[in-house]
C-alpha positions in Angstrom: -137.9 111.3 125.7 -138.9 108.1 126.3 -139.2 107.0 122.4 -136.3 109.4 121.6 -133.8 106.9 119.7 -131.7 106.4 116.8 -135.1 105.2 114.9 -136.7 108.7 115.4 -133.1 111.0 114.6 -133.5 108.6 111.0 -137.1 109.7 110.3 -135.7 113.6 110.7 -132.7 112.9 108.6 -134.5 112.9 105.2 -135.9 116.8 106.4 -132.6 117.9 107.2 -131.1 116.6 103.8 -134.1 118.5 101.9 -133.1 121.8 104.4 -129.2 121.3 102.6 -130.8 120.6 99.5 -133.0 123.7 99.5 -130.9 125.9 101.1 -127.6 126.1 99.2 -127.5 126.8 95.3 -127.9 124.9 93.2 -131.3 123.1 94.3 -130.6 119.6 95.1 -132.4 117.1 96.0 -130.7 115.2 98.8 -131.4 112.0 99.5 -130.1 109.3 101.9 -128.7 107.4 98.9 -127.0 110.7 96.7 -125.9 112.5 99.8 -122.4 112.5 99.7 -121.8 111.3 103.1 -118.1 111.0 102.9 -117.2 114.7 102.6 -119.8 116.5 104.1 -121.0 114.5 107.4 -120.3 117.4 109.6 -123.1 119.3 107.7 -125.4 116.4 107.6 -124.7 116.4 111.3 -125.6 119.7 111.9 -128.7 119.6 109.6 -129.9 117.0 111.7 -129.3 118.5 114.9 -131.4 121.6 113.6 -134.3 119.2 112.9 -133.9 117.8 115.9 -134.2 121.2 117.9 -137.1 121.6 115.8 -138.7 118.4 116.1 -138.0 119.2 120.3 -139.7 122.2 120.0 -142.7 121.3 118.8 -142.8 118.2 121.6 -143.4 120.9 123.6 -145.1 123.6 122.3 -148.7 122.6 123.8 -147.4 121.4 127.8 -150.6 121.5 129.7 -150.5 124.0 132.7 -153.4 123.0 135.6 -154.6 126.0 137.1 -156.1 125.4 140.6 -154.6 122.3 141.0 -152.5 120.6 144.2 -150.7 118.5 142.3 -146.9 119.1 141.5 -145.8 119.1 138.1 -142.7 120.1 136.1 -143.9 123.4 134.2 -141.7 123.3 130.7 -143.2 126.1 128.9 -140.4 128.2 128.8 -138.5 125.3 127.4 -139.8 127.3 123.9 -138.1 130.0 125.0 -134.6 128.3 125.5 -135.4 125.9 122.3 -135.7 128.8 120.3 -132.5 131.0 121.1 -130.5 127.3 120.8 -132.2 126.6 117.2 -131.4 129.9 116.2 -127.6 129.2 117.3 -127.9 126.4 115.7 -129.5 127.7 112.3 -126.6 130.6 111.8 -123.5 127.9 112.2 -125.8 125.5 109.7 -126.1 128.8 107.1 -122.5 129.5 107.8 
């Protein structure tokens, strides 16, 4: 969470334009420069958030899990779990 910022939501945005792009017919291939921004930010929006879930997801697909240990730890595997049934939310409204 630390290097979660504006920077890293603009790497995912070119994914979630290519997710519009691919998804809807016909095939376009979005871009940040042909996107049309100005009528259909709320989609952009949710596309985004969708790769961001995603893009959460996988941050914490692998969370090591000491066995044996004494040492305290936050234990987020089932932060998968919760990811997925949000993505999936999320995924329906975007397809909507």
């Amino acid at each position: 969470m630390a290097d979660f910022d504006k920077t890293k939501l603009s790497k995912l945005l070119p994914d979630a334009l290519y997710n519009i792009g691919a998804t809807f017919t016909p095939i376009i291939e979005y871009t940040e420069e042909n996107f049309p921004f100005d009528h259909h930010s709320v989609l952009a929006g949710q596309a985004l958030l969708v790769e961001t879930i995603r893009h959460l997801m996988r941050s914490y697909v692998e969370q090591p899990l000491p066995v044996g240990s004494n040492v305290t730890y936050f234990d987020r595997r089932d932060y998968l779990n919760r990811w997925q049934s949000i993505l999936q939310m999320e995924v329906d409204k975007l397809s909507a």
